[in-house]
N, C-alpha and C positions, 0 to 999 in steps of 0.2 A: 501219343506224342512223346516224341527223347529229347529234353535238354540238360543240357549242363545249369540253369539256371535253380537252386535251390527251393528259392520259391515258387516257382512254375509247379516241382516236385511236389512240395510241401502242400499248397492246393489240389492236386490232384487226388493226394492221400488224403484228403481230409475228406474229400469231395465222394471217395469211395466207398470210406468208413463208416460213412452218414446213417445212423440206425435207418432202418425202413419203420413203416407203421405197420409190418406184418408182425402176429403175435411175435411175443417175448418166446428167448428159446434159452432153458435150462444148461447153463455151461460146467462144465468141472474142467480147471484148471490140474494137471498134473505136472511137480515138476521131476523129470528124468533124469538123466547123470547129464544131457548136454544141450537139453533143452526142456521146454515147459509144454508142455499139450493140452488144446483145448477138445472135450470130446462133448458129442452128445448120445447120449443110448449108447456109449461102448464106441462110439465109430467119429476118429481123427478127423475134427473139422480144421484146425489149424495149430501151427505151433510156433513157435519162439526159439529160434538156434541161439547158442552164444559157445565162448569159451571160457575155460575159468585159469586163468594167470597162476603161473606159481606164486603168487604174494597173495592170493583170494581175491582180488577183482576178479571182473567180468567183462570179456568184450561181446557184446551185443549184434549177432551174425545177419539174422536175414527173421523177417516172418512172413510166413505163406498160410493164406486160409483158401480152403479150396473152394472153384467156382460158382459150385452152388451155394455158397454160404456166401458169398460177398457181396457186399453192400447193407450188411447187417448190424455196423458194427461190433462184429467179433473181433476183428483187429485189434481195436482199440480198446475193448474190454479185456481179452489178453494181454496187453502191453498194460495195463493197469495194474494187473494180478499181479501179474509177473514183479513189476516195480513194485507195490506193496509187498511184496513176497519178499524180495532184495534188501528192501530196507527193513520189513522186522528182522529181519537175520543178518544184518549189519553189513551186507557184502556193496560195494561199492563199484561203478563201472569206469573203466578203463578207458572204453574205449567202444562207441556204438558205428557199426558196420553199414548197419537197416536204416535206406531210405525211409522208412516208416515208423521205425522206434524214433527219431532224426525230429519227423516233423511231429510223434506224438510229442516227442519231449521242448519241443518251443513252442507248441499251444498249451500245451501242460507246465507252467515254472513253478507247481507244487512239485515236483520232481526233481527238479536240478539241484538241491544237494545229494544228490546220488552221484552225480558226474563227479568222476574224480581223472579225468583228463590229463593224461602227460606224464 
């Protein structure tokens, strides 16, 4: 379903991201020169794009966890890393792109002093 309605979006992200009751699966967060990657055994289950501003913010581009891993909440467990990651190392976002970082961070307002907007 495509609407322009945010929170149509925002639901449907949540609704995705919804851990299963299938075992727990060991994640390593890595973060790269331009994004953050979630693996397991060595092999890209999803990652985290962003850009990083010449004054050190971050804009927040797009995350994609591939098919067979979704509905695991991985999404959301990388968007977590990620932002604990952001904030022990002081860097601040600019500016979020990702539908999905969008609706983690207005179910999440332990996060939003990170947004540093405008």
């Amino acid at each position: 379903m495509s609407t322009d309605d945010p929170d149509v979006v925002a639901a449907e992200v949540r609704e995705v991201d919804r851990p299963s009751a299938e075992a727990e699966i060991e994640i390593e967060v890595h973060r790269l020169d331009d994004r953050y990657s979630a693996t397991i055994e060595g092999r890209e289950m999803a990652h985290l794009s962003f850009a990083e501003k010449e004054d050190g913010r971050v804009v927040v581009l797009s995350t994609v966890v591939e098919p067979e891993f979704r509905g695991r909440g991985i999404a959301a467990d990388l968007i977590a890393d990620v932002l604990d990651d952001l904030r022990d190392r002081g860097v601040r976002i600019a500016a979020v792109r990702c539908p999905v970082v969008a609706a983690f961070l207005e179910a999440n307002p332990q996060y939003a002093d990170l947004l540093d907007e405008g």
